[in-house]
N, C-alpha and C positions, 0 to 999 in steps of 0.2 A: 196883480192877479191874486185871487185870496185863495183860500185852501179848498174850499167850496166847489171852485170853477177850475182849480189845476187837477180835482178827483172825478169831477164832470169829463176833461177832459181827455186823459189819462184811459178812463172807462169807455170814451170813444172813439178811442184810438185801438186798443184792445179789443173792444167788438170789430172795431174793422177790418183787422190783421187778423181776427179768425173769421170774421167773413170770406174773405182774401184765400186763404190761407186752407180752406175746407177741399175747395177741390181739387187743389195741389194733394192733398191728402188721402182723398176719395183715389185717384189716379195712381198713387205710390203703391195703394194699398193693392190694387187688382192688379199690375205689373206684376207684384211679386207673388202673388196669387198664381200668377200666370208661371210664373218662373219655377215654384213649386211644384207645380202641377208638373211641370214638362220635366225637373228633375225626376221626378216620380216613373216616368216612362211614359208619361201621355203623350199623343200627336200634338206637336205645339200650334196648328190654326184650329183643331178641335177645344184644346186646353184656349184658346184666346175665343174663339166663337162662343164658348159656353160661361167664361165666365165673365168676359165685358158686355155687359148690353147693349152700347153704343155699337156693337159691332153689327146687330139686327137686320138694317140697310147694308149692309155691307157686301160687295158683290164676291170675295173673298169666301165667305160664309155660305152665301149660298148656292154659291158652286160645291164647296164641303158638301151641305145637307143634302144637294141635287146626286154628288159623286155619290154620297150613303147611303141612298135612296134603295129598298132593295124591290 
């Protein structure tokens, strides 16, 4: 293997561990967000409904939005 093909490699290994490795990241980052948020005093499924978006379909959520409804 020449030096050529082990920085080819190297470099596509790297791309793929942060491909990998992104929504591990995405995910860590809105947990704590959420965790924050609820240290702070907020209701913690309000603090989780507003700030993951995967939460949208959530039936969880929209029981919240339906209970707030005034």
């Amino acid at each position: 293997m020449d030096t050529r093909q082990a920085l080819v490699t190297a470099f596509g290994l790297l791309l793929l561990a942060a491909i990998l490795l992104s929504p591990v990241a995405c995910t860590m980052r809105r947990h704590a967000l959420i965790a924050e948020a609820i240290k702070g005093g907020a209701d913690p499924i309000a603090a989780r409904c507003a700030i993951d978006p995967d939460n949208l379909r959530d039936g969880i959520c929209m029981a919240a939005a339906l209970r707030n409804k005034p």
